[in-house]
Structure formats: structure tokens, C-alpha cells
PDB file of N, CA, C and O in Angstrom:
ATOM      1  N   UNK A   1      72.435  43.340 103.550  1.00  0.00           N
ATOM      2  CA  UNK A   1      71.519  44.437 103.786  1.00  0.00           C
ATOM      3  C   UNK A   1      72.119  45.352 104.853  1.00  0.00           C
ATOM      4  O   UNK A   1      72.590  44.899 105.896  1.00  0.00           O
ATOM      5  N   UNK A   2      72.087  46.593 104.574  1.00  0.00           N
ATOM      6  CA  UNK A   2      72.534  47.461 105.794  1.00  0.00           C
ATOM      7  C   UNK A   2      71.296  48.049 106.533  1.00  0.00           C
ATOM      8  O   UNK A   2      70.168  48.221 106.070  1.00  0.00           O
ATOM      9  N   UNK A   3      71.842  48.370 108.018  1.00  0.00           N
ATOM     10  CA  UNK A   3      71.177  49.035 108.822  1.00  0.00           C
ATOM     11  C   UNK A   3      70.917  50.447 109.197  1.00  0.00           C
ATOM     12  O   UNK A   3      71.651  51.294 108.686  1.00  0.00           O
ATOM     13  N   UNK A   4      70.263  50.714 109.769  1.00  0.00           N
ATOM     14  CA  UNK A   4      70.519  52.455 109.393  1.00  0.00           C
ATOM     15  C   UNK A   4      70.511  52.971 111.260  1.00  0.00           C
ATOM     16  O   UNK A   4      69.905  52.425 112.183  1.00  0.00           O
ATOM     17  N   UNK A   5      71.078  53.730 111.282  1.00  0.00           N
ATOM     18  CA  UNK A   5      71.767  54.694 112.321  1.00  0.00           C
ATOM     19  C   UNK A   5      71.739  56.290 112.398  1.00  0.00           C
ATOM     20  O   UNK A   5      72.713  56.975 112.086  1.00  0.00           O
ATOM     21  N   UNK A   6      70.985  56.614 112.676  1.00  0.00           N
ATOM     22  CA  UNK A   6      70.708  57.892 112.624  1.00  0.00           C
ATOM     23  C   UNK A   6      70.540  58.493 111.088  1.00  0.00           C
ATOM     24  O   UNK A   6      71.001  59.614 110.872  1.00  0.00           O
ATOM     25  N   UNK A   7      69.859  57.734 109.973  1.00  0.00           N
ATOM     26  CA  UNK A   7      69.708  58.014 109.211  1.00  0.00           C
ATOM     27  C   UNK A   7      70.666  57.748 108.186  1.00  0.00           C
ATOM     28  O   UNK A   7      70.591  58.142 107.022  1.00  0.00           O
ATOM     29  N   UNK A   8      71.702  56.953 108.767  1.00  0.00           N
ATOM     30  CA  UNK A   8      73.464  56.538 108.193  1.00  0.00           C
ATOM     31  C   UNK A   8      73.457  55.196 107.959  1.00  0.00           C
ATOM     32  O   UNK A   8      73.454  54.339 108.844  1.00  0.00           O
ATOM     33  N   UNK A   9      73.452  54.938 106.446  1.00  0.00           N
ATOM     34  CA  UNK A   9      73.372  53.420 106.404  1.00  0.00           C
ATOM     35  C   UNK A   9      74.769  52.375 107.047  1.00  0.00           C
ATOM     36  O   UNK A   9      75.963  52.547 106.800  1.00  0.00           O
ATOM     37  N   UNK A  10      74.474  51.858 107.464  1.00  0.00           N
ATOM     38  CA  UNK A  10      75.854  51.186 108.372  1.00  0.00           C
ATOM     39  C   UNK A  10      75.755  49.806 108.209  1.00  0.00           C
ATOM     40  O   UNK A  10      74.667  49.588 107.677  1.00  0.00           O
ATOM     41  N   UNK A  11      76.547  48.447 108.469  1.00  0.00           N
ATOM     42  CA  UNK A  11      76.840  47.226 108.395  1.00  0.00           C
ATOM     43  C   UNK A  11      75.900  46.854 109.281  1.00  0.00           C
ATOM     44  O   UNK A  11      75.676  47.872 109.936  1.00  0.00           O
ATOM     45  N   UNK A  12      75.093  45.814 109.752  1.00  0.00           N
ATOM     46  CA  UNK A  12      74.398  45.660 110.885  1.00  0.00           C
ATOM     47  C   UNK A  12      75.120  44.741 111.513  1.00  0.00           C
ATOM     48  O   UNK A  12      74.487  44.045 112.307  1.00  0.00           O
ATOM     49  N   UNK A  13      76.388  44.503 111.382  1.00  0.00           N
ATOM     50  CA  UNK A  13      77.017  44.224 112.447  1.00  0.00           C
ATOM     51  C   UNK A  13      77.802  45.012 113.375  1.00  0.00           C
ATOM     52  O   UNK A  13      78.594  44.481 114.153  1.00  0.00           O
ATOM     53  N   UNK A  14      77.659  45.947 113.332  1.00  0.00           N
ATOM     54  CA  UNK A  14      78.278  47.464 113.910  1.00  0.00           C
ATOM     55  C   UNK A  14      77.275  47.750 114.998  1.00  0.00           C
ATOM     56  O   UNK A  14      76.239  48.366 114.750  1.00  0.00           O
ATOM     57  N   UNK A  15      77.556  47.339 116.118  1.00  0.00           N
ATOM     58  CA  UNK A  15      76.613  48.102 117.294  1.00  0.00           C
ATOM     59  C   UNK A  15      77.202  49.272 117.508  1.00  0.00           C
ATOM     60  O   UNK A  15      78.395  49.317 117.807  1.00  0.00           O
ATOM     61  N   UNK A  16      76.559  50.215 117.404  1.00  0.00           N
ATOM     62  CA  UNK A  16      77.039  51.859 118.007  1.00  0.00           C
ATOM     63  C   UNK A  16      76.585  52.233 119.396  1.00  0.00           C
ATOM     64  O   UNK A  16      75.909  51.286 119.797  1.00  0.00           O
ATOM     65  N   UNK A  17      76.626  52.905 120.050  1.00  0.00           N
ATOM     66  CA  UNK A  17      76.352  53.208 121.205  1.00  0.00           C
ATOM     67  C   UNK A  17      76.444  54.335 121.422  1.00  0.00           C
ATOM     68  O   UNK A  17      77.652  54.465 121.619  1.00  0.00           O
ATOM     69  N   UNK A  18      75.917  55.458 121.549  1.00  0.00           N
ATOM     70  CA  UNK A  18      76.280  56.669 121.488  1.00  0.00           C
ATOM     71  C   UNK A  18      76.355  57.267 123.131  1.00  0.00           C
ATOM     72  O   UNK A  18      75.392  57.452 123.876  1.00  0.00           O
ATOM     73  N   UNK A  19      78.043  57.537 123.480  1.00  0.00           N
ATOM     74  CA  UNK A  19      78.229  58.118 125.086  1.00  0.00           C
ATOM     75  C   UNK A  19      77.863  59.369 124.783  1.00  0.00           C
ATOM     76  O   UNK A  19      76.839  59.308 125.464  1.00  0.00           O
ATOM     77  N   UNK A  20      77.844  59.952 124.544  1.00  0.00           N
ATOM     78  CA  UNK A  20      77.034  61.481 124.548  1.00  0.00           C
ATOM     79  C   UNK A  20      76.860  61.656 123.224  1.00  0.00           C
ATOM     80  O   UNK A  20      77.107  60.868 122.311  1.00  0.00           O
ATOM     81  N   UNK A  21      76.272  63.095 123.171  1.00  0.00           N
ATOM     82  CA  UNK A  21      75.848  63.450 121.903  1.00  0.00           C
ATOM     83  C   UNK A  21      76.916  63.765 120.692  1.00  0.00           C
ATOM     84  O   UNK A  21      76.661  63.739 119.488  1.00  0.00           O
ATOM     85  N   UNK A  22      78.029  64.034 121.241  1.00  0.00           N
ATOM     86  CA  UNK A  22      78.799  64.033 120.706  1.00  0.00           C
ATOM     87  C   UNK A  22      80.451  62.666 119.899  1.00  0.00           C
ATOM     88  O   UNK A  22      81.222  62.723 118.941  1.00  0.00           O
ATOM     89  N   UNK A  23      80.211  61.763 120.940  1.00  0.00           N
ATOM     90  CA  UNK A  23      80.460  60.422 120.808  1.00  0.00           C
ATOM     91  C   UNK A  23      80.013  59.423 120.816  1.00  0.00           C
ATOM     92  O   UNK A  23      78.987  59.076 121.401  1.00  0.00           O
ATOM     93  N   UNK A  24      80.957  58.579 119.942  1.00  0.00           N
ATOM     94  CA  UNK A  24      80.127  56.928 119.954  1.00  0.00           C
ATOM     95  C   UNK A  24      81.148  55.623 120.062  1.00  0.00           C
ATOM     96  O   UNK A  24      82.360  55.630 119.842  1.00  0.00           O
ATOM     97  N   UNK A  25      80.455  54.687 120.396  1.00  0.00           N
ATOM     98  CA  UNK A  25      81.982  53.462 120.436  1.00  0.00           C
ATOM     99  C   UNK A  25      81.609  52.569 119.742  1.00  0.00           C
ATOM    100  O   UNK A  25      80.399  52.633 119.960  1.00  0.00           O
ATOM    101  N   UNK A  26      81.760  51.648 118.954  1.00  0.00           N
ATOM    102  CA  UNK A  26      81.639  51.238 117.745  1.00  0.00           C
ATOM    103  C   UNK A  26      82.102  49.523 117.986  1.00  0.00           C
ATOM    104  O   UNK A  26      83.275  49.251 118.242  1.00  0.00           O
ATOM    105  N   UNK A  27      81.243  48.646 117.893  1.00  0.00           N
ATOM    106  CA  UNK A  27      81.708  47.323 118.419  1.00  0.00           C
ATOM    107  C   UNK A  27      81.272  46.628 117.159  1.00  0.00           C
ATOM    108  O   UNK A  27      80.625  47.063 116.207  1.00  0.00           O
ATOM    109  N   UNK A  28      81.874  45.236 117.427  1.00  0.00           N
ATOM    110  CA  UNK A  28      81.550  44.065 116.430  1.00  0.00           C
ATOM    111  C   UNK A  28      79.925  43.518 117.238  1.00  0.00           C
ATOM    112  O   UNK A  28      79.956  43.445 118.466  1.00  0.00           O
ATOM    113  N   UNK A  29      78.574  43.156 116.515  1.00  0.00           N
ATOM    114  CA  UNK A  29      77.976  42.391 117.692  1.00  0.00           C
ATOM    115  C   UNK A  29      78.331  41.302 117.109  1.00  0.00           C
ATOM    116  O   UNK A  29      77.393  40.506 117.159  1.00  0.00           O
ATOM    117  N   UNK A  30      79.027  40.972 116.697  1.00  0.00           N
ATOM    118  CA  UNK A  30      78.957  39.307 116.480  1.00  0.00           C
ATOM    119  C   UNK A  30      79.986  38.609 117.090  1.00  0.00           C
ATOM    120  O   UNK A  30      80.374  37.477 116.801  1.00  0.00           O
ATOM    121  N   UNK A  31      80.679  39.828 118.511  1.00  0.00           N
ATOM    122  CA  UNK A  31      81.965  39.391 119.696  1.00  0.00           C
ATOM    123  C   UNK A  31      81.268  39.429 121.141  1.00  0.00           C
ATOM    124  O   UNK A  31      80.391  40.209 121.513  1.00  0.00           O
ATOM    125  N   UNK A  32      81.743  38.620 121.702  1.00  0.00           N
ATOM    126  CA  UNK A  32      80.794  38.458 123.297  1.00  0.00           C
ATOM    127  C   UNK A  32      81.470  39.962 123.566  1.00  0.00           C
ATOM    128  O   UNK A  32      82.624  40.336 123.356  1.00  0.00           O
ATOM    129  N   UNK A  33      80.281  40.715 124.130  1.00  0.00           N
ATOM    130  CA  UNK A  33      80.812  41.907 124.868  1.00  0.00           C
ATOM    131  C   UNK A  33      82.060  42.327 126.159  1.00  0.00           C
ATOM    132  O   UNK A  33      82.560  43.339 126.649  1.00  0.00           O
ATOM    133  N   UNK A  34      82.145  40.883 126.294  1.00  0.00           N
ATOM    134  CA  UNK A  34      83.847  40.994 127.158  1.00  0.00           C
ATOM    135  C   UNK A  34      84.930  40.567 126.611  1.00  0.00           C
ATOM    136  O   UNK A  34      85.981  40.442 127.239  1.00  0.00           O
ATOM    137  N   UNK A  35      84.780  40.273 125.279  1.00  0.00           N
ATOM    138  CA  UNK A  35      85.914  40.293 124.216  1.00  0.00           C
ATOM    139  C   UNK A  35      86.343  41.493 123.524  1.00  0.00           C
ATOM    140  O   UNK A  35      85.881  42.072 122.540  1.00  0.00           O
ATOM    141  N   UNK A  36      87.580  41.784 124.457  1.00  0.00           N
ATOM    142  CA  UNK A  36      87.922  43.321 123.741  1.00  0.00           C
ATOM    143  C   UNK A  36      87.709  43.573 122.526  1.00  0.00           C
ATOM    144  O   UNK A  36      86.985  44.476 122.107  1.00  0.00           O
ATOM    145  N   UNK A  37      88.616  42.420 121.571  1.00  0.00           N
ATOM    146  CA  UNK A  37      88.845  42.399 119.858  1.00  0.00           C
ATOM    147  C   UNK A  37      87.171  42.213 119.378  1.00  0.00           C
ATOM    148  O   UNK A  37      86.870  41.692 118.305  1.00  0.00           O
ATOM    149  N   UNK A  38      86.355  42.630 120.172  1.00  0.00           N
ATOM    150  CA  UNK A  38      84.643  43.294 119.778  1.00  0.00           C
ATOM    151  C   UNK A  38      84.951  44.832 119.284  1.00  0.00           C
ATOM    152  O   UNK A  38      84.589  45.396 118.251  1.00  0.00           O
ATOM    153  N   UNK A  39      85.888  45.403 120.578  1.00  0.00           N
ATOM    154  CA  UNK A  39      86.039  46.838 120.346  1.00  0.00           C
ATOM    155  C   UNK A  39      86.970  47.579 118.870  1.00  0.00           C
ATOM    156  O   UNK A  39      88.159  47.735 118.595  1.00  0.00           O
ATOM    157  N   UNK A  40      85.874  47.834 118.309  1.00  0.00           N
ATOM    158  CA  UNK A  40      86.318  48.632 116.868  1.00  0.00           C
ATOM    159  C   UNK A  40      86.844  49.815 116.785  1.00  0.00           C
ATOM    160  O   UNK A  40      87.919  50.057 116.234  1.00  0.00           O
ATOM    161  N   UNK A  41      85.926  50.835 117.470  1.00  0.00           N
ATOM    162  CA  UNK A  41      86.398  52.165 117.484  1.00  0.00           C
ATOM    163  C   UNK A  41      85.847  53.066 118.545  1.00  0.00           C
ATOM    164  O   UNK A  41      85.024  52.782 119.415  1.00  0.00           O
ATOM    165  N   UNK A  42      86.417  54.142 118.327  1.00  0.00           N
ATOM    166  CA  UNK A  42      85.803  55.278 119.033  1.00  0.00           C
ATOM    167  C   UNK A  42      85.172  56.538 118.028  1.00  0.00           C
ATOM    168  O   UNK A  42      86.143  56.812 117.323  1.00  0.00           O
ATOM    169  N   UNK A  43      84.513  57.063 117.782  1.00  0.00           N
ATOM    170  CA  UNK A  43      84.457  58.141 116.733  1.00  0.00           C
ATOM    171  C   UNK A  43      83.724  59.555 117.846  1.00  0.00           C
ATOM    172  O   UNK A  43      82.735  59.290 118.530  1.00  0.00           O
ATOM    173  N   UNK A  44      84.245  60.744 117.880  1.00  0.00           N
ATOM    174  CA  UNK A  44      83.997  61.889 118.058  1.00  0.00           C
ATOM    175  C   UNK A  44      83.799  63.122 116.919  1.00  0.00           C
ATOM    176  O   UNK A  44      84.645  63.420 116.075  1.00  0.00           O
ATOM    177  N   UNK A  45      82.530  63.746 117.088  1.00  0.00           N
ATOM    178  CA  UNK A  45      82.494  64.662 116.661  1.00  0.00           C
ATOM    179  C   UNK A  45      83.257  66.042 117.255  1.00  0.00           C
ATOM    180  O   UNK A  45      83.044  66.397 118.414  1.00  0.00           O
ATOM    181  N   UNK A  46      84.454  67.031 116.085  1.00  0.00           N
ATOM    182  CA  UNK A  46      84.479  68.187 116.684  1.00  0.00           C
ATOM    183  C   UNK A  46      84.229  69.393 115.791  1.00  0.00           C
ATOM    184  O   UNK A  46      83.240  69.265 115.069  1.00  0.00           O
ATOM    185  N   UNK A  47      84.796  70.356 115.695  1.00  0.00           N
ATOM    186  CA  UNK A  47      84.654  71.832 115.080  1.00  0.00           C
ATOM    187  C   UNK A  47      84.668  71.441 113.406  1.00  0.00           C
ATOM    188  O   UNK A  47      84.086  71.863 112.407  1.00  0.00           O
ATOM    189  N   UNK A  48      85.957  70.094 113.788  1.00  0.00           N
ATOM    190  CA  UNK A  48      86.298  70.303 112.058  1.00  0.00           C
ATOM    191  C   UNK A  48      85.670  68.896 111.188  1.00  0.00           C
ATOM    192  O   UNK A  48      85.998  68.430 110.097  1.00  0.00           O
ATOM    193  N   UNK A  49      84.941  68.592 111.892  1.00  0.00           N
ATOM    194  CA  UNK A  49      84.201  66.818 111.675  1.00  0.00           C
ATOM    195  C   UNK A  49      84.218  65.818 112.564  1.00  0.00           C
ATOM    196  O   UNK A  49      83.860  65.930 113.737  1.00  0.00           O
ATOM    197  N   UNK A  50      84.539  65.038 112.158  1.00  0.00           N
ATOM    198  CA  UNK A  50      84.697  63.354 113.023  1.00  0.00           C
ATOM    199  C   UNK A  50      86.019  62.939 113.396  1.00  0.00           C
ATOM    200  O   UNK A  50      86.793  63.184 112.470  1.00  0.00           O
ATOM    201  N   UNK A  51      86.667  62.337 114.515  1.00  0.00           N
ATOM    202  CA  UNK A  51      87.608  62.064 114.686  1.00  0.00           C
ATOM    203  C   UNK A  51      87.609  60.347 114.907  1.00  0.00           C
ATOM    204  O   UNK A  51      86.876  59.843 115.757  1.00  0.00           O
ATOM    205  N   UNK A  52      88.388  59.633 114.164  1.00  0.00           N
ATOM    206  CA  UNK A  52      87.722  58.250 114.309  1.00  0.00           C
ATOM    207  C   UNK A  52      89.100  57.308 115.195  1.00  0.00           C
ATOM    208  O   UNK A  52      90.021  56.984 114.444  1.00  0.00           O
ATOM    209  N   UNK A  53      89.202  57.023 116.207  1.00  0.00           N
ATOM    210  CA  UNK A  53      90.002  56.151 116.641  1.00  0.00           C
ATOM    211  C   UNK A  53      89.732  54.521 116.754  1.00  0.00           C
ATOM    212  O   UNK A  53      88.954  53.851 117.433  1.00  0.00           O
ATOM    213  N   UNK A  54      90.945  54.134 115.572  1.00  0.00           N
ATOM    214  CA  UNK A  54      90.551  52.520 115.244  1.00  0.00           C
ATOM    215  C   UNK A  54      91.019  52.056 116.251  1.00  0.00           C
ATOM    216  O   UNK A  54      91.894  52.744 116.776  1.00  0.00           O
ATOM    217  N   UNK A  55      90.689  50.873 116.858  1.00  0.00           N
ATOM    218  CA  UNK A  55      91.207  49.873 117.954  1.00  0.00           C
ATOM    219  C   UNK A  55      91.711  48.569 116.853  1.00  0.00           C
ATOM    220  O   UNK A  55      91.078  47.851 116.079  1.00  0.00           O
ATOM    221  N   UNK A  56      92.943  48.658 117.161  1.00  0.00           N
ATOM    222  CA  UNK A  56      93.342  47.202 116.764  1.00  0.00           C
ATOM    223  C   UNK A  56      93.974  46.665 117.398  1.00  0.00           C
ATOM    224  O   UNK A  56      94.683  47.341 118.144  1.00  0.00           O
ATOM    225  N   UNK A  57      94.089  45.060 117.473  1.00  0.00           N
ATOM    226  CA  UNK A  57      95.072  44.718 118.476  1.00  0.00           C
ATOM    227  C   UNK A  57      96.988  44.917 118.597  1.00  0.00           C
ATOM    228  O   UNK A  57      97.883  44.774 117.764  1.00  0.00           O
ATOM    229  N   UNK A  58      96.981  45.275 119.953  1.00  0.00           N
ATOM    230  CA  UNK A  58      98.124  46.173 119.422  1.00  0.00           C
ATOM    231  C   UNK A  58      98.318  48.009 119.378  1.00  0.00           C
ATOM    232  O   UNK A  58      99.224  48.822 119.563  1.00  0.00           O
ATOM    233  N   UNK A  59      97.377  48.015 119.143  1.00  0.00           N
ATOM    234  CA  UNK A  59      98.096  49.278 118.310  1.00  0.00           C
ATOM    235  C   UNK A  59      96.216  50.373 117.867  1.00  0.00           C
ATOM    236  O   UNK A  59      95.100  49.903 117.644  1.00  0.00           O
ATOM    237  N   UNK A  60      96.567  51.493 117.902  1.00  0.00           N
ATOM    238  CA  UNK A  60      95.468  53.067 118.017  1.00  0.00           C
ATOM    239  C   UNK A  60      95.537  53.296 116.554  1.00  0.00           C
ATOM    240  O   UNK A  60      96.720  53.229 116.221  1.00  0.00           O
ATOM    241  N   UNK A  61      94.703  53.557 115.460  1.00  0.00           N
ATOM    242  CA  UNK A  61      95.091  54.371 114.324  1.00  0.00           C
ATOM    243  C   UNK A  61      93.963  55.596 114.440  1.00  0.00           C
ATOM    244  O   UNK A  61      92.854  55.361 114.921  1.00  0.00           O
ATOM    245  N   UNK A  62      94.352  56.977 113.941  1.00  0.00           N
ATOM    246  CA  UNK A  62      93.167  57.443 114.126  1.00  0.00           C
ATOM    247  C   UNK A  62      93.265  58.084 112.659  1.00  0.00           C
ATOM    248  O   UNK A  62      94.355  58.224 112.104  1.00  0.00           O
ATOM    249  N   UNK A  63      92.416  58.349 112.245  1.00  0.00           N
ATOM    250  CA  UNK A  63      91.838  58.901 111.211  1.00  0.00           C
ATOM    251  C   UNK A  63      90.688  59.990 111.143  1.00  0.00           C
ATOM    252  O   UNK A  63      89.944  59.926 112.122  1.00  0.00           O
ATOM    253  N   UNK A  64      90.337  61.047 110.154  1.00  0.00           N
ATOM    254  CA  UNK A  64      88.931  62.171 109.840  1.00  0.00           C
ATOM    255  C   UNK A  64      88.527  61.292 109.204  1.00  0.00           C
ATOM    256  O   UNK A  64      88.943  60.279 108.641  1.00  0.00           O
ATOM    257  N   UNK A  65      86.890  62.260 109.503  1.00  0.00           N
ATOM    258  CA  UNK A  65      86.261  61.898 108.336  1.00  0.00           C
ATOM    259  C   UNK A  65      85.655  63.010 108.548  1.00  0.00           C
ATOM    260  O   UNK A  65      85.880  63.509 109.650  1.00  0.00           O
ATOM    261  N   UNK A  66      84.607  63.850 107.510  1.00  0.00           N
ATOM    262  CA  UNK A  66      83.605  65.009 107.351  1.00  0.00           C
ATOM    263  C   UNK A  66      82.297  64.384 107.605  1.00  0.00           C
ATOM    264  O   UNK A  66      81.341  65.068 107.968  1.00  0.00           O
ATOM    265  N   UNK A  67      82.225  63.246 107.448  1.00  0.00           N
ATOM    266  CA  UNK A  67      80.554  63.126 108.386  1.00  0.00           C
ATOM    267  C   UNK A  67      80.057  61.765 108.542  1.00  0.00           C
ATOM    268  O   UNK A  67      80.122  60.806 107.772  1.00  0.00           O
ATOM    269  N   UNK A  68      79.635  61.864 109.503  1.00  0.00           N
ATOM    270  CA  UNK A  68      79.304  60.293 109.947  1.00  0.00           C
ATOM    271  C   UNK A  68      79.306  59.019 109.672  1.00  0.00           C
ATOM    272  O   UNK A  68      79.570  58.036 110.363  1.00  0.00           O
ATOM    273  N   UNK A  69      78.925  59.166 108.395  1.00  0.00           N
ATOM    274  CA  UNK A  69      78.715  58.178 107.154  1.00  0.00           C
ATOM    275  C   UNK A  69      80.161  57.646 106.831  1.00  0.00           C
ATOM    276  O   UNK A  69      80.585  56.501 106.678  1.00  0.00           O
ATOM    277  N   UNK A  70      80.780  58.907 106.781  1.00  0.00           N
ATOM    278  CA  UNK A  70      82.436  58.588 106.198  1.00  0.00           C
ATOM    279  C   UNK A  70      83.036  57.616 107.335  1.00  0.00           C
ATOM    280  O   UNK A  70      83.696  56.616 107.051  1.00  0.00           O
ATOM    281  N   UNK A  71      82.720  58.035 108.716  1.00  0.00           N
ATOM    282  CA  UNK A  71      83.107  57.786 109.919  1.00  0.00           C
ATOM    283  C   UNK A  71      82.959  56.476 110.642  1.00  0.00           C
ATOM    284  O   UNK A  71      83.644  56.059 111.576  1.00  0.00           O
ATOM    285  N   UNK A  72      81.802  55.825 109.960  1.00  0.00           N
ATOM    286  CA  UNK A  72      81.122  54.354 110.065  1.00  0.00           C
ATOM    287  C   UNK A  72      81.805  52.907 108.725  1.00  0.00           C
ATOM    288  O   UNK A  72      81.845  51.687 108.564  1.00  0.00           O
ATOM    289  N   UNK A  73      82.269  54.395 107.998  1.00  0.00           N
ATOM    290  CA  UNK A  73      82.638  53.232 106.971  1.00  0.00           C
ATOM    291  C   UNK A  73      84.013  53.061 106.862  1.00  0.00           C
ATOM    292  O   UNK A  73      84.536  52.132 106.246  1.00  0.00           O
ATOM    293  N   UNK A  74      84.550  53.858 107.394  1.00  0.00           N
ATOM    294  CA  UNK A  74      85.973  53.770 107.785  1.00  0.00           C
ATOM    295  C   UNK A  74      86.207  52.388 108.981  1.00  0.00           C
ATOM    296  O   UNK A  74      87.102  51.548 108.892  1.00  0.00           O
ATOM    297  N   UNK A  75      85.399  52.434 109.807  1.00  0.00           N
ATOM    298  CA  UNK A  75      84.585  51.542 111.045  1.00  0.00           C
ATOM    299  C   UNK A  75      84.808  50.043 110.130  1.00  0.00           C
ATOM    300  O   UNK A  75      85.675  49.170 110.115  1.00  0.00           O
ATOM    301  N   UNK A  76      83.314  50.327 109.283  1.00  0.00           N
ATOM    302  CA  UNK A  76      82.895  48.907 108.725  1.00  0.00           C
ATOM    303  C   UNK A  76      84.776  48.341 107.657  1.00  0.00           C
ATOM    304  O   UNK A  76      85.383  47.275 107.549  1.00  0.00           O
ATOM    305  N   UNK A  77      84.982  49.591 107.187  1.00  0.00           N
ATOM    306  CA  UNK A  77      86.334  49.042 106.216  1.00  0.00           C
ATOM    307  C   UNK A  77      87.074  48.236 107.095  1.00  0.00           C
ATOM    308  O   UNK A  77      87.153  47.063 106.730  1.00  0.00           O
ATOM    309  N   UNK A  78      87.824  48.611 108.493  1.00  0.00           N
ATOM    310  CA  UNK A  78      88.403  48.040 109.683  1.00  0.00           C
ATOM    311  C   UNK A  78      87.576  46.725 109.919  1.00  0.00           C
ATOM    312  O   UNK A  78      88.088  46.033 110.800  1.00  0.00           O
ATOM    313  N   UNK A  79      86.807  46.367 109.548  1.00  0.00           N
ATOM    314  CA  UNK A  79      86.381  45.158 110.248  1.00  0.00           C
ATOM    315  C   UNK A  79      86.652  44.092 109.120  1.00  0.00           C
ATOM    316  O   UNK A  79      86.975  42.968 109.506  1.00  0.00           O
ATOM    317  N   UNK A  80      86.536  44.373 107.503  1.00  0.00           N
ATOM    318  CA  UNK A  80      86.790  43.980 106.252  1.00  0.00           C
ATOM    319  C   UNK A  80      88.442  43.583 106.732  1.00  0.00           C
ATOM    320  O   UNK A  80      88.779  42.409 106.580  1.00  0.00           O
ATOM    321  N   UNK A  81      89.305  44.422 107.223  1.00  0.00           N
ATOM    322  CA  UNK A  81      90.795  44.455 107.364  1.00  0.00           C
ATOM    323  C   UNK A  81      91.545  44.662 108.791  1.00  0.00           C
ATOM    324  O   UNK A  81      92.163  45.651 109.184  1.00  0.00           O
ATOM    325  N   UNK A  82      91.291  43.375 109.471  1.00  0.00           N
ATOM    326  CA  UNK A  82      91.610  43.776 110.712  1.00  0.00           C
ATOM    327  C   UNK A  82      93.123  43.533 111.151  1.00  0.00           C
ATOM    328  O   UNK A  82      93.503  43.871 112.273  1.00  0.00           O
TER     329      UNK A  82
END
């Protein structure tokens, strides 16, 4: 069953957190919150859409998306393929 997020159906294992209105950080909840490899992503909104920075261990990937939805599931795909 998914959860919904601002109207954005999402994984409900995806805690979002939104640092401003314009960003969000994107965690596993099913990682103790002082376990980095919790930290999924970063996603920002700008002029031209979403900017999504994956956290993996190791290593930054960043990727677009055109809207939120795209931006969460790019998120949830990363957690399918870590």
C-alpha cells in the first residue's frame, strides 16, 4: 500500500522531511536515524523541475525529474537498487 505526501503517492517507507519549501531529504524509516545508509536523497525544486541527489554509499548520482512524483520514485527505485 502506498502513502501519500503532498498528494504524491509514495512507498511508506520513505520518510520525507521537507527543509524548506522548496526542499526535501528523503530517508529509509526502516534505518535507525544515525545510520547514514538511512540517507536516500536530497530532492530540490528549481526553474526547470526537481533536482534529485541520490546518496549511495560511496558515491552522489543526481538526476531530473518534472515533478515530484517522478522525483519520489526515482527515490523509491534507489531503494529497490541500492
Amino acid at each position: 500500500m502506498l502513502a501519500m505526501y503532498e498528494g504524491v503517492p509514495v512507498r511508506p517507507e520513505l520518510e520525507i522531511v521537507a527543509l524548506s519549501e522548496r526542499s526535501w531529504r528523503v530517508c529509509d524509516s526502516r534505518m535507525p536515524p544515525t545510520d547514514a545508509a538511512g540517507m536516500l536523497a536530497y530532492v530540490e525544486r528549481d526553474a526547470d523541475g526537481f533536482e534529485v541527489m541520490l546518496l549511495r554509499p560511496g558515491r552522489v548520482e543526481t538526476a531530473r525529474a518534472d515533478c515530484l512524483a517522478e522525483a519520489l520514485a526515482l527515490v523509491g527505485a534507489r531503494m529497490q537498487n541500492p
